[in-house]
Backbone as a ProteinNet text record, in pm:
[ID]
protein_1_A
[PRIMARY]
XXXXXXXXXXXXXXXXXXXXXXXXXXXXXXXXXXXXXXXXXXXXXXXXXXXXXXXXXXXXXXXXXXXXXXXXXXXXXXXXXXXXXXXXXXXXXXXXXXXXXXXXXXXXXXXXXXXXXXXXXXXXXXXXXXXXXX
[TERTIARY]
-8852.4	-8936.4	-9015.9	-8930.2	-8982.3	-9129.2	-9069.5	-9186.2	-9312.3	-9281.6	-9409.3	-9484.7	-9458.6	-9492.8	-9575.9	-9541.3	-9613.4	-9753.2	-9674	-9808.1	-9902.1	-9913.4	-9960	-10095.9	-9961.3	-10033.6	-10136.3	-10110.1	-10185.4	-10277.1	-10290.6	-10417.2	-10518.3	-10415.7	-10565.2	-10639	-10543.6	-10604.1	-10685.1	-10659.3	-10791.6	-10924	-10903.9	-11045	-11082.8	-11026.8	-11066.4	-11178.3	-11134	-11175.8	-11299.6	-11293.3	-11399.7	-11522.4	-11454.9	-11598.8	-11664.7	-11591.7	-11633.3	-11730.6	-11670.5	-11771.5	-11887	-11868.3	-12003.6	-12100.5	-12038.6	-12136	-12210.7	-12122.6	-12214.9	-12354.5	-12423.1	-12581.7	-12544.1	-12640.9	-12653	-12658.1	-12668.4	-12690.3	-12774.1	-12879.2	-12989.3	-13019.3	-13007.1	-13001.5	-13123.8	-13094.6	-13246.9	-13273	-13382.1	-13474	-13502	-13409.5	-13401.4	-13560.1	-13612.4	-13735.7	-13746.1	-13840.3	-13885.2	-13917.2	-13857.6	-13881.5	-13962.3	-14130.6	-14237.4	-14331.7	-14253.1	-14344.6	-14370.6	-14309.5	-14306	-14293.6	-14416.9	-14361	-14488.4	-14490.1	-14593.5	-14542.7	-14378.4	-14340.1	-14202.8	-14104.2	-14008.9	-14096	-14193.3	-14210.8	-14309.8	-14374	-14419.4	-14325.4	-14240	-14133.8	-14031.6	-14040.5	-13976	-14061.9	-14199.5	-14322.4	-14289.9	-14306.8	-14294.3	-14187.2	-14048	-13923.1	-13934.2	-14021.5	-13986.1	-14022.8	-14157.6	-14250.9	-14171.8	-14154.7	-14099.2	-13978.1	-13916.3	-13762.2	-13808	-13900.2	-13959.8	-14002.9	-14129.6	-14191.8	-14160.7	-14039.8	-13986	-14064.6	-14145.1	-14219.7	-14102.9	-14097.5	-14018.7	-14063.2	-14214	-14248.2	-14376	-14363.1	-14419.7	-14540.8	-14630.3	-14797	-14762.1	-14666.5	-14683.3	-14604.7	-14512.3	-14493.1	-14572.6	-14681.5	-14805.7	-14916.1	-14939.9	-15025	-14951.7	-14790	-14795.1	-14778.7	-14722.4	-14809.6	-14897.3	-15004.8	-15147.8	-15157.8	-15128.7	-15153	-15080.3	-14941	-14878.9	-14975.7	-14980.5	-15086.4	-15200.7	-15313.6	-15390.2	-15366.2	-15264.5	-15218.5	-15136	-15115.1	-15093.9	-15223	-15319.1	-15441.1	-15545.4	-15455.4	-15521.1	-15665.5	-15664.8	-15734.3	-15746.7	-15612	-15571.1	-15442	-15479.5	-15387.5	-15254.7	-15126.3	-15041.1	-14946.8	-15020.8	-15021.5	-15067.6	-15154.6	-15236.3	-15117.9	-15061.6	-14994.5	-14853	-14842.1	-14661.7	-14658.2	-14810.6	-14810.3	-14859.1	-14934.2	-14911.7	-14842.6	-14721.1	-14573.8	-14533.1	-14568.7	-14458.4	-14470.7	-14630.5	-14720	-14641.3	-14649.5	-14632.6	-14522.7	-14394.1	-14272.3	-14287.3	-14341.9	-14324.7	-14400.3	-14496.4	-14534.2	-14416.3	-14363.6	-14287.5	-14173.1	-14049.4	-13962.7	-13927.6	-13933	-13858.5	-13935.9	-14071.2	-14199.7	-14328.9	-14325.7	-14415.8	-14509.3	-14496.6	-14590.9	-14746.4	-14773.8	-14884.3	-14970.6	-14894.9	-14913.6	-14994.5	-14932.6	-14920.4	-15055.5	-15063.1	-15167.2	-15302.5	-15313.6	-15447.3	-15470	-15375.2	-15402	-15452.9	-15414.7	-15437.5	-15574.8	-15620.8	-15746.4	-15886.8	-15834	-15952.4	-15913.9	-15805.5	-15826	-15886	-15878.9	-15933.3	-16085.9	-16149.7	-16263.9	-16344.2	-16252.8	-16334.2	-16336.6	-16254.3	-16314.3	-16348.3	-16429.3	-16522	-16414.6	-16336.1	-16187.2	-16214.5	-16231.4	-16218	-16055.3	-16015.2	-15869.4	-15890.1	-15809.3	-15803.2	-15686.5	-15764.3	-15643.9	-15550.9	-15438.4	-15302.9	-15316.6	-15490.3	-15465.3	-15507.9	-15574.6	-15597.2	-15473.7	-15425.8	-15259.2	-15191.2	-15203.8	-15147.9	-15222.4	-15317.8	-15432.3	-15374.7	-15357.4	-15331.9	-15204.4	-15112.8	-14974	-14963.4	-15051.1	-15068.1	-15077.7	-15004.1	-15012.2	-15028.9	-15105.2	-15142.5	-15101.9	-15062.2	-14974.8	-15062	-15104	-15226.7	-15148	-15178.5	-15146.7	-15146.4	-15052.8	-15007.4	-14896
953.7	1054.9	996.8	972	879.5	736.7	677.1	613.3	614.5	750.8	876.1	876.8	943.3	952.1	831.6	756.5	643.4	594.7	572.2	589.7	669.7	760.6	905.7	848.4	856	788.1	689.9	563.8	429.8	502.9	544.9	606.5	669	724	840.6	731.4	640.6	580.8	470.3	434.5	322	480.1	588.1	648.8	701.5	710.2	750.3	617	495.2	328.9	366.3	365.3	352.8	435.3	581.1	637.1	621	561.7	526	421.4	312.1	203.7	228.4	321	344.9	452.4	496.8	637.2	540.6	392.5	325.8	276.6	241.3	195.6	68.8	52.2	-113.6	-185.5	-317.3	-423.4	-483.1	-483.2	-625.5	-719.9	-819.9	-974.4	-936.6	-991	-990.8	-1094.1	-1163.3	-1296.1	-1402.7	-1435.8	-1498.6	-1613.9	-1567	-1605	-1737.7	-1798.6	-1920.6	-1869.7	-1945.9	-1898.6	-1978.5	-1969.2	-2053.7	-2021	-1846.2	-1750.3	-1798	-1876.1	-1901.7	-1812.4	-1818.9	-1674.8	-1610.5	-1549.4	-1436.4	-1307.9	-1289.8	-1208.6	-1123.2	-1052.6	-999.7	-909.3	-786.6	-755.7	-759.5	-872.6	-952	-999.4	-1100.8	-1162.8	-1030.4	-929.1	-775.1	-731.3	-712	-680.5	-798.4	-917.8	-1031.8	-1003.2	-1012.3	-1010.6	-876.3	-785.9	-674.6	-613.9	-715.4	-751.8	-804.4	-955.4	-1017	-958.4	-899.7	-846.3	-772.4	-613.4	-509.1	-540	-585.4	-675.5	-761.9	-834.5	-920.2	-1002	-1091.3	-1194.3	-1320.2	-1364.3	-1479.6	-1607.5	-1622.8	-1765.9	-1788.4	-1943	-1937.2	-1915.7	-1908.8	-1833.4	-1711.4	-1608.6	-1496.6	-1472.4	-1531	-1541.5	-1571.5	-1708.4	-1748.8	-1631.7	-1550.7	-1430.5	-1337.4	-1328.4	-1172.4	-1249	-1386.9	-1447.5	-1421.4	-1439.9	-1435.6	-1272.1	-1162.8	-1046.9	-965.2	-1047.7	-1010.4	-1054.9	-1220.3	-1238.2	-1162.3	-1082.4	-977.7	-867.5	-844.5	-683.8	-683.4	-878.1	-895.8	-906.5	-949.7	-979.4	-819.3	-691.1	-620	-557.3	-706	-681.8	-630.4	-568.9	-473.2	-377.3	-239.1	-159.8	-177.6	-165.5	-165.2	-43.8	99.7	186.2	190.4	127.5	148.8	21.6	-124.3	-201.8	-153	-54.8	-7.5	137.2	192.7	297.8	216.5	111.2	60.6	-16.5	-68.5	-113.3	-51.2	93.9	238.5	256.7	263.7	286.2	182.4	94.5	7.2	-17.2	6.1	-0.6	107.9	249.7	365.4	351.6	254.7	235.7	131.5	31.6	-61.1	-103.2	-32.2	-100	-218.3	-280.7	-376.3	-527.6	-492.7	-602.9	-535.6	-494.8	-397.3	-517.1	-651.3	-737.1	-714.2	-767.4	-725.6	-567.9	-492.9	-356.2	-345.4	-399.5	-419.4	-497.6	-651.7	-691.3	-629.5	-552.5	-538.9	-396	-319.5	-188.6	-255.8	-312.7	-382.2	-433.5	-497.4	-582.8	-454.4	-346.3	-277.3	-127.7	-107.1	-15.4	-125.5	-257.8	-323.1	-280.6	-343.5	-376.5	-243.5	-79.8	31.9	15.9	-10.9	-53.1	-144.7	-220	-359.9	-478	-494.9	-574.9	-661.5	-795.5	-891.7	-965.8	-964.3	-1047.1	-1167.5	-1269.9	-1334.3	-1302.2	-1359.8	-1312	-1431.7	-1359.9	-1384.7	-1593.8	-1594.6	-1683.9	-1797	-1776.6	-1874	-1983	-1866.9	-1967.6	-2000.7	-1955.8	-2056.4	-2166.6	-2138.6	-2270.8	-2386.8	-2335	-2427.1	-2510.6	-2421.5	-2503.3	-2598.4	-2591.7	-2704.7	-2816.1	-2869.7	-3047.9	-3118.5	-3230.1	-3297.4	-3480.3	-3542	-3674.4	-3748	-3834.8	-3956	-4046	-4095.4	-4165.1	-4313.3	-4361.6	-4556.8	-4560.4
-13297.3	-13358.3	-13473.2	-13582.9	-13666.1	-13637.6	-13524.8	-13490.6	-13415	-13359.2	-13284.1	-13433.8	-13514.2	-13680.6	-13713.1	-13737.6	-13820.6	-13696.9	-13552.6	-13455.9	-13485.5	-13535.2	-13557	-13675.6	-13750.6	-13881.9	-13887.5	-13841.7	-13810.3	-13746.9	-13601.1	-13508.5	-13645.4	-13670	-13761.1	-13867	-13913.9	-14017.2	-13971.4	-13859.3	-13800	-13740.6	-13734	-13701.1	-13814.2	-13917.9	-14015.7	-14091	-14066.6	-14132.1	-14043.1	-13937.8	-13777.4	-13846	-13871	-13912.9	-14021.9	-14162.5	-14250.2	-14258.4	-14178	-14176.8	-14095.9	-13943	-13883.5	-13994.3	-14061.7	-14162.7	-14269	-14307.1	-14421.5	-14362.5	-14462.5	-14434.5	-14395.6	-14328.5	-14302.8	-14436.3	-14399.9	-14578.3	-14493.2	-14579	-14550.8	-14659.3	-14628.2	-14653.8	-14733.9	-14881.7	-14960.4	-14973.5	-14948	-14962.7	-15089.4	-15130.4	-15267.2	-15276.3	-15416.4	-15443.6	-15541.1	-15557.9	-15616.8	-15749.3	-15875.8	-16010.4	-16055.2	-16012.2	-16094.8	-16148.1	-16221.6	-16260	-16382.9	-16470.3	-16577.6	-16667.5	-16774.3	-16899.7	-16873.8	-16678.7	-16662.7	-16726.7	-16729.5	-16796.6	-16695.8	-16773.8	-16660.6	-16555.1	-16590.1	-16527.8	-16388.7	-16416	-16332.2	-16237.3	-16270	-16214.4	-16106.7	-16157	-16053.6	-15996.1	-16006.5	-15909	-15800.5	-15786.6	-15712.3	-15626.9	-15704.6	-15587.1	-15551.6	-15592.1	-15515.8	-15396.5	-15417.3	-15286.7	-15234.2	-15236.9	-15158.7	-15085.3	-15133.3	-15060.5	-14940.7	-15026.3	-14974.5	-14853.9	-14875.4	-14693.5	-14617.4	-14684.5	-14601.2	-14534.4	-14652	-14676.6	-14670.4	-14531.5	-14530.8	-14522.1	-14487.6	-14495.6	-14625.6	-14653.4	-14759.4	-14789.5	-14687.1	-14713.8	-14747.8	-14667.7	-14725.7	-14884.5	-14910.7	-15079	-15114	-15140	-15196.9	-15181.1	-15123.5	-15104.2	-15198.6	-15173.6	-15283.1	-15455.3	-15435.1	-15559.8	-15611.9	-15567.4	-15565.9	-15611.5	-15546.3	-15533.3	-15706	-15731.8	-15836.8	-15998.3	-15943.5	-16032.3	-16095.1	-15975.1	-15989.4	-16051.9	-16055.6	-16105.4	-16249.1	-16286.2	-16401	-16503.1	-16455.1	-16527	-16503.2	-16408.2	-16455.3	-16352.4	-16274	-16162.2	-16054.9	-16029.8	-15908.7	-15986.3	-15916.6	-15990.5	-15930.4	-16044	-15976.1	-15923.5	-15888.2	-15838.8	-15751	-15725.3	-15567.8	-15514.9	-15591.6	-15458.3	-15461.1	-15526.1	-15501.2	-15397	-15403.7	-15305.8	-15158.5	-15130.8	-14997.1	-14973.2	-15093.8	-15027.1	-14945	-15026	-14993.1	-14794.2	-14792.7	-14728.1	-14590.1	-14607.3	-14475.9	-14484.5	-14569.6	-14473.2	-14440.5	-14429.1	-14333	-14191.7	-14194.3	-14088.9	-14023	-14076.6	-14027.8	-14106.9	-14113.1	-14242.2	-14154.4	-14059.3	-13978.7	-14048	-14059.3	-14059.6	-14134.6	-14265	-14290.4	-14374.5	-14374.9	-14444.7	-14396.3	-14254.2	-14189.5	-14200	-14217	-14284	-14403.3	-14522.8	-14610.1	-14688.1	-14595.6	-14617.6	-14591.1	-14427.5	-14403.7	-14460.2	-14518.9	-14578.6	-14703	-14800	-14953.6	-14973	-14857.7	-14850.3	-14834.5	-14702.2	-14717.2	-14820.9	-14902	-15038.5	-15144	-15127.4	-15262.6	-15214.8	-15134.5	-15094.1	-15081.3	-15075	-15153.2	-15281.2	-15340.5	-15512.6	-15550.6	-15418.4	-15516.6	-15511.3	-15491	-15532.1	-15383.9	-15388.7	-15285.8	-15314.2	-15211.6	-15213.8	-15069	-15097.2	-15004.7	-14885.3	-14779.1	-14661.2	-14622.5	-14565.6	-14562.2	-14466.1	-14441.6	-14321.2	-14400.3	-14512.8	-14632.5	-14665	-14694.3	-14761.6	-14629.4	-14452	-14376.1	-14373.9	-14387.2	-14339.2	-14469.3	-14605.5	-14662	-14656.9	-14582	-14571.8	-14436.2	-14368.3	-14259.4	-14319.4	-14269.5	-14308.5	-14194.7	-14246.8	-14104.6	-14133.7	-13993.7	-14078.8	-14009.1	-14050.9	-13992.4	-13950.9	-13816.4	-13751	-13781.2	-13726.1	-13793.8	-13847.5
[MASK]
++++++++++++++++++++++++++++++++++++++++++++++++++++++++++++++++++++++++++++++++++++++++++++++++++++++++++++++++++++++++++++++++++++++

């Protein structure tokens, strides 16, 4: 009888674990960033990783772009209300991959206010390296 009981017990307490862990959120892996912000300032340095995490900017043209983009909004040149509302903006279109989102929404709200930014294919083009032969 006694060990009907504790069977009892154990069962419930592995479905009780079962649903707990299926009810938690997933964890996603955040993208640890390059510190060569220097003294742009902390909150610069949290605009940056927050991009970076957010869009899941994993290769290095696209960090060098939201570089570039953080930079802008430190000097004032791009609001940083308009790039935290089309963060917002393109992980709802894509939380999986919302970089591409992200970029081509940013480029044509700058370019209604006059605001030219460079595109994302700039900084691949610059990370090609090419090895000369011999």
């Amino acid at each position: 009888m006694l060990a009907r009981h504790h069977r009892f017990l154990i069962a419930s307490l592995f479905v009780c674990l079962g649903l707990a862990i299926a009810d938690a959120p997933s964890a996603m892996a955040q993208i640890t960033t390059r510190t060569q912000l220097g003294t742009q300032g902390d909150s610069t340095a949290k605009l940056y990783e927050r991009l970076v995490n957010r869009l899941h900017a994993t290769t290095q043209p696209q960090q060098d772009y939201l570089l570039e983009i953080t930079k802008r909004v430190n000097e004032r040149k791009l609001d940083l209300r308009l790039v935290v509302a089309i963060e917002r903006y393109s992980i709802r279109r894509n939380s999986h991959y919302p970089f591409p989102f992200f970029e081509r929404a940013l480029k044509y709200e700058a370019a209604k206010r006059g605001i030219t930014l460079p595109s994302i294919k700039l900084y691949q083009d610059q990370s090609i390296v090419t090895v000369p032969n011999g």
